[in-house]
Every structure is written in C-alpha cells, then in structure tokens.
C-alpha positions, 0 to 999 in steps of 0.5 A: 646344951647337952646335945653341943658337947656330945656331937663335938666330942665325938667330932673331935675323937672322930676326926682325930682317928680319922686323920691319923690312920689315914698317914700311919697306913702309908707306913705301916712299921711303926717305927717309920710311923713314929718320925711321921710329921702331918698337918691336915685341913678340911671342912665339917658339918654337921646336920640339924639335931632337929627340925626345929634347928640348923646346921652348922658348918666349920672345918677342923685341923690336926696336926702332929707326930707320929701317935701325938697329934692336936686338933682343932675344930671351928664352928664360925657362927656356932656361938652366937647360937650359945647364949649360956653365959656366967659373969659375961662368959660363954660357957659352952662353945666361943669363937676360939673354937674347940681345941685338943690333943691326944695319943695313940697307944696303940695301932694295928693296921688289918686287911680290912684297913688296907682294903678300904683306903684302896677303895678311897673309903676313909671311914671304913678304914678307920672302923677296920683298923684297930687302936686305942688312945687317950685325949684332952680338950677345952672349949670355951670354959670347960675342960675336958677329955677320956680314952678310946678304942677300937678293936675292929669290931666296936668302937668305945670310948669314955670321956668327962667335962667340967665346966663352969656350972655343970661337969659331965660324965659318961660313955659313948659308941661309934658305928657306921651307918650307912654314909654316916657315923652314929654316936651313941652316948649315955652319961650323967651331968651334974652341977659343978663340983657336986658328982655327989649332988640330988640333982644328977640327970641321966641321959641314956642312950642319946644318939647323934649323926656325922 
C-alpha cells in the first residue's frame, strides 16, 4: 500500500516536469512561454517492486498553459490489485485513475538542457534544467500534494497524503541511473487525523525505479 503511493506520486511529479520542459525549451523567453498551450499523451509502466508482483502498465496525459498544467495517470487493471476498502470504498487506487494539477514557479533552461533534447534525451533535459513548483493530486479517497525542485544538480521534493485511514508525510529525491529514474523517499504514516498518535511508522530511505 505504502509502496503504491510512493511510485505514483513520483510518476505523477515526474511526468509533470517531464512534459512541461519538453514545450517550455522551444520557447525559451518566458514570455513566449506563458501563451504556450500543450496537450500530451503517452504510455507508462512501471516494473514489478518484487519478484513476487507484476507490472503494471498505463499511460498518462498532461495538459495546460504556460507554468499550469494538470495530469492524469491511469493504470487500468491496477485496482483490482487494491482490495483496501472502508464502507465499499477502495481507498488507495480506483478505476478513475490518479488525477492533479500544478505549477511551475520557476524555470530556467541551461546548456545541459539544450544539450539533451538535441540529443532527443528527454530525461536528461529534464535533470539539467532548473525549476521548482508546487502540486496537488487525488486518487481514489485520498488527497494529496507538495513542492518540488530542481537546481541542476539535485532534484527534492516533499509531499503529503490524507486518506481515508492513513494520512502520509514525508520527502523524496529524484536521480538518473542509468535508463532509469530512482525515487528515493523517507516518510512517516499515521492513522487519519491523529499525526500526534503512538502508532506512527517511519519508513527510511525506500527506493523505487521508473
């Protein structure tokens, strides 16, 4: 379940800034960039955490103006491996998908970005590029959102979730290895409502791939 949240809010993040430095670096003042219109389709997968569990494949969508966009991220078939319910509610992921929006309050394109798309190599343009921003999302009975940023030389963000029987709290780092994105993310959960409860876990440094 903890696993679920934290691949598809770094999928979501990810993507955001993906698809929006892909357009903003064909305009590079920002003026320009403001008026931009996009509109962006495409597939995802994403690995199996284990052995032990599948894959699961999807696509996502963004689009928006200028530094506000929204996404979406559907996973068909991704519920029925959520069998968490409360009062005949699935709680963690549904069929309507993960839904979110967001803003870019900052974007500066640098040679390193430049460099990349001419080279057609979209996830290095992204990690050379520097922005920060702020963004919400909901899936299925939770809520949920942070900030984000990217200094050309690391990517953190922070994000939180309140669901229907456990709210979330915490931080994350994004890297390049290799072919893959590594999300690496420490956090507490806690039962809904109660962040002053006895029973908060912590999760240190779980690591996840794109």
């Amino acid at each position: 379940m903890e696993k679920k949240y934290i691949i598809l809010i770094a999928l979501a993040l990810t993507i955001s800034t993906l698809a929006i430095i892909d357009y903003s670096t064909g305009a590079v003042e920002m003026l320009i960039f403001e008026q931009m219109d996009y509109n962006y389709t495409h597939d995802v997968w994403l690995p199996p955490l284990s052995e032990d569990t599948g894959s699961i494949a999807g696509y996502y969508h963004i689009d928006g103006k200028g530094k506000n966009f929204n996404f979406k991220i559907m996973l068909p078939g991704a519920e029925l491996f959520d069998l968490h319910e409360i009062n005949g509610t699935q709680v963690c992921y549904d069929k309507n998908g993960l839904s979110g929006n967001g803003t870019l309050t900052h974007v500066q394109v640098t040679y390193d970005t430049l460099a990349a798309l001419s080279a057609k190599d979209l996830k290095k343009a992204m990690f050379g590029t520097e922005f920060s921003g702020v963004y919400n999302m909901t899936c299925a009975a939770w809520t949920g959102g942070g900030n984000f940023s990217n200094n050309g030389k690391s990517f953190n963000g922070n994000f939180f979730i309140v669901g229907a029987a456990t709210d979330f709290e915490g931080n994350f780092t994004v890297s390049l290895e290799g072919d893959r994105i590594k999300i690496v993310s420490t956090y507490i959960l806690y039962p809904h409502g109660q962040p002053n409860s006895n029973n908060i876990q912590k999760v240190v440094d779980k690591v996840s791939y794109m």
